[in-house]
N, C-alpha and C positions, 0 to 999 in steps of 0.2 A: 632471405634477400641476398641477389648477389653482391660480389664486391664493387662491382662499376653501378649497380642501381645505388649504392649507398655513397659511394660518390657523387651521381648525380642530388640525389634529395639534398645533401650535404650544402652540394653548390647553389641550390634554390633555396635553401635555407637560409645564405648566405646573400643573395640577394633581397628577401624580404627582410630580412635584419638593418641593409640596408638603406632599405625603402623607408624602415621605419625610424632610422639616424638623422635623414636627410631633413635640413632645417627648410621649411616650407617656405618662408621670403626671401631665403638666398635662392632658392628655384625658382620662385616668382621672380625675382630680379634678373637672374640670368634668362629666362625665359623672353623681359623685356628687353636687354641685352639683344638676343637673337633675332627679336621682331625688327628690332631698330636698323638690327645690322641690314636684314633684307629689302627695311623703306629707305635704305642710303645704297643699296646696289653696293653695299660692303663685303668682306669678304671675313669669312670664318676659318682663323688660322690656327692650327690645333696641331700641338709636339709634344713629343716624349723620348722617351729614351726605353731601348732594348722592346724588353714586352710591350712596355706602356706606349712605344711608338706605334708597335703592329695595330694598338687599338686605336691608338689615334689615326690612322689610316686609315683602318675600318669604319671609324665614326664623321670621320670626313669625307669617305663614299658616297656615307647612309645619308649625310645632310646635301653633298653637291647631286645624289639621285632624284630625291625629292626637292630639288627646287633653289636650296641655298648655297650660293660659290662657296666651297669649302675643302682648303689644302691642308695638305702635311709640310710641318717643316721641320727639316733636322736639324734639331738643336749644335749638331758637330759645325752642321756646314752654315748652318745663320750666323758662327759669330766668323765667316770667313766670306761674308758677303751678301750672302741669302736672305741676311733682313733685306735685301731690296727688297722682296715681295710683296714685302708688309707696308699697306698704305697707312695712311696716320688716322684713317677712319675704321679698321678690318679692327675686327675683334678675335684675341687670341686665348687659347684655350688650352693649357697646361695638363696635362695628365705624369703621375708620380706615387707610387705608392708612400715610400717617404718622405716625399716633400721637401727633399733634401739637395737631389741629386745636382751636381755644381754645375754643370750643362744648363740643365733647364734652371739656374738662379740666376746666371750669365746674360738669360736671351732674356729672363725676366728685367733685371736693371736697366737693360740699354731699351726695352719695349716702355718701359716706364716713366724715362727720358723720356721719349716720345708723344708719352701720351694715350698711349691707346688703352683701352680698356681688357680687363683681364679676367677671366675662370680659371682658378686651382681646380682641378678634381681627384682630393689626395685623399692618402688614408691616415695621413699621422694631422690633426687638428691644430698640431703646435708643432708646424714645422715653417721653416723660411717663405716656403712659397704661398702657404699661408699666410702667413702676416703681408706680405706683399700683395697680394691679387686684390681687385677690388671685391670679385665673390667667390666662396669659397665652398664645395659641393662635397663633401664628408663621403667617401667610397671606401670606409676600414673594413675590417672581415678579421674576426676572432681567430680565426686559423688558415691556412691556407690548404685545399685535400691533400697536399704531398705529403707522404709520411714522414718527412724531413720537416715540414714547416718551412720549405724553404722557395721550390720553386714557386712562380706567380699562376695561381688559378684556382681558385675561389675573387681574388682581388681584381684580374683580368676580368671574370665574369662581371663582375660587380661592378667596375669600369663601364665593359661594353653594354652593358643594360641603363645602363643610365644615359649613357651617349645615346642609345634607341629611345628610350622614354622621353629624352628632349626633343627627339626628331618628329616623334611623334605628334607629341604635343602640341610643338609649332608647325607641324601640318595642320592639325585641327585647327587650331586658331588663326594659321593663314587662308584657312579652305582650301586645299590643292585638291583640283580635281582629280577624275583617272584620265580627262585629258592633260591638265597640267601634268600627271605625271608621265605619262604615254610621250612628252617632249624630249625625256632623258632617255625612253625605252623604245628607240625605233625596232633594236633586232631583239631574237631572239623567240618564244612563241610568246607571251605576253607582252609584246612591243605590238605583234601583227595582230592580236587580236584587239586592240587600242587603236591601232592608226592604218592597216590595210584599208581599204575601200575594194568594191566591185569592181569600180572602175579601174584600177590599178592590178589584178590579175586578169582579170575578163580578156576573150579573145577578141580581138577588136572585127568589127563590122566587113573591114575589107577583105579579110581572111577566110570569110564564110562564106559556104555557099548555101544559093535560094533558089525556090524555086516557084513558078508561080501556082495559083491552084489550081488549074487545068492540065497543068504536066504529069504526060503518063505514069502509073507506077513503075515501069521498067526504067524510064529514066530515072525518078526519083530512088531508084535502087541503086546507079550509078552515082548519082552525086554524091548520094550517103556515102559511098564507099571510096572514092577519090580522093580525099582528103585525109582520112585517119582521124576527122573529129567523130565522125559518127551520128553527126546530127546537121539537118538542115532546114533552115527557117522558109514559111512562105510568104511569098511578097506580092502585096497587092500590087496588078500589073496597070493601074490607073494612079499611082500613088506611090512616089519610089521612097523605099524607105519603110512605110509603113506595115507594121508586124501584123499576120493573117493566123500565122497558125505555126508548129513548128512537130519537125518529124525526126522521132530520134530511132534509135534501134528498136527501142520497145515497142514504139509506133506500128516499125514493120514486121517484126513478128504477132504483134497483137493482129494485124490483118493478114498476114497469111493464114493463123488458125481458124479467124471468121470468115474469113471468105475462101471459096471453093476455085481449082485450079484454072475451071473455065471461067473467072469473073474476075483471074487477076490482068487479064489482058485489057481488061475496059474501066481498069480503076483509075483513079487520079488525086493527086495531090491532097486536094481537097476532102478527100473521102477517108483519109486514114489519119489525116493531121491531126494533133491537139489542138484546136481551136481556140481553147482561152487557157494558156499556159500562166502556173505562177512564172509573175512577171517581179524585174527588182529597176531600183534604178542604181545610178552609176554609185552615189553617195553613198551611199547602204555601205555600214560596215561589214567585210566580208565576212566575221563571224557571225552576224545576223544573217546574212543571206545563207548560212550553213544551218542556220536553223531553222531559216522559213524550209530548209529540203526537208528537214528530218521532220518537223511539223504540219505541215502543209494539209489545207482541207480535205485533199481528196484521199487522204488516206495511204498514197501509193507512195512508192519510192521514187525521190525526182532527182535526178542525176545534171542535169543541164537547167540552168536559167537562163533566162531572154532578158540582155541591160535592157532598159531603155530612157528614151526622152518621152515626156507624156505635150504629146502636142495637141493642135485643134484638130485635128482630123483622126487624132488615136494617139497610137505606142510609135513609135520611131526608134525602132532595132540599134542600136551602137555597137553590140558585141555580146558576149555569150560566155558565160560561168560556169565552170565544169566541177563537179564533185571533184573529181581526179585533180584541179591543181588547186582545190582546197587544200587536202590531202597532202600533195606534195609540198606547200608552203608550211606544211607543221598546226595547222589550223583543229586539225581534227587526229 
């Protein structure tokens, strides 16, 4: 085994230890704590000092991603103004290996004044900020990996796994959807493939060109080529608006090799088009609409969708979905 695998076991060992310290009603408690906080549109204020801030930051990402308002406060700069932040309903959340450090005992007494309610998450049982909190969330560790016993990590671990295990938890028990979640994650590729729609990459309808079904193949060879989409839809010429058929490149190579040089002069629209193209509507999320391509009944590869409105009279064309800015959106 190497040295860094035995590091890490080290550090997960060091986590189920403890998992298995942690007193079960003070996590139930805090866990009510947390739900309360979010039926009061409260705010979850969570400090530390050095290491144990870095995780308190981390752990106030991980709860304002998923759903619950949740900051960092420095204990340096709260006793120089900073508890303004802190409303008299927000619940605050201490992190401390020692449970000692006079920073976070400071922000502790004057929060206490106040009234708000408190989480220790320390590793010494019988330390200040212990006897002060009202719950107290036990994150000791027998040794720390540094061959010094000195720096923090095994305890940081052990920290930040508990800060995820409560966020968790209280997703579970608040229901957060993956739309609820998809509200904090507009960008990035699991933001788009949550909250993109069709209708929000699709080329929109006025940009495209149609043609009707009776128009020659020579012209429909032009239109194809005019624009750089490469595909154009046919429109019933009694019915404006309504989708007939649609003609992409594949279209037109597919009938050049079926049909012979003298019968491309007498071709039309009509005669080479896809006819009943998979169709999407606007609401469709785009990673669906990526997968009706890649799945699609007919077996073939479909490069372009047709948006549409489903009206009385049929499909009503709005715009057109390209694999290519699937693709380019990070979708695929």
């Amino acid at each position: 085994m190497s040295a860094l695998s035995r590091c890490l076991q080290e550090e997960a060992a060091a986590i189920k230890t403890a998992a298995d310290r942690l007193n079960s009603s003070e996590v139930e408690k805090a866990l009510q704590l947390l739900e309360q906080c979010s039926d009061q549109r409260a705010k979850l204020v969570i400090t530390g000092v050095g290491k144990s801030g870095i995780v308190a930051r981390k752990i106030a990402a991980t709860f304002s991603s998923v759903g619950l308002m949740a900051i960092y406060l420095n204990p340096l700069d709260a006793m120089h103004g900073d508890l303004g932040v802190v409303a008299p309903e927000d619940l605050c959340m201490f992190i401390s290996n020692s449970g000692q450090t006079e920073e976070l005992v400071e922000v502790m007494n004057q929060l206490k004044r106040r009234g708000n309610s408190t989480i220790a998450m320390v590793g010494n049982q019988d330390s200040t900020l212990s006897r002060k909190s009202d719950i107290v969330l036990i994150a000791s560790v027998d040794k720390e990996l540094c061959p010094l016993n000195l720096a923090p990590t095994a305890s940081t671990a052990v920290c930040m796994a508990i800060g995820d295990a409560l966020a968790t938890v209280w997703m579970d028990r608040r229901g957060v959807s993956t739309n609820d979640f998809a509200i904090n994650h507009p960008a990035g590729s699991l933001g788009k493939r949550l909250t993109l729609t069709a209708g929000d990459i699709m080329i929109p309808e006025n940009k495209l060109s149609s043609v009707e079904p009776n128009t020659p193949f020579e012209e429909v060879i032009s239109v194809l080529t005019k624009d750089g989409i490469g595909t154009c839809w046919v429109e019933d010429p009694n019915c404006k608006g309504k989708l007939l058929g649609l003609i992409t490149d594949g279209d037109l190579r597919r009938a050049l090799r079926t049909f012979s040089k003298k019968e491309w002069t007498s071709l039309f629209a009509k005669e080479i088009m896809t006819s009943q193209p998979v169709i999407i509507e606007k609401d469709l999320l785009a990673i669906k609409a990526l997968e009706n391509m890649e799945r699609n009944k007919e077996g073939r590869k479909v490069t372009v969708l047709p948006v549409v409105i489903r009206e009385n009279y049929g499909n009503k064309l709005i715009g057109l979905l390209r694999l290519h800015d699937l693709i380019e959106m990070g979708l695929k």
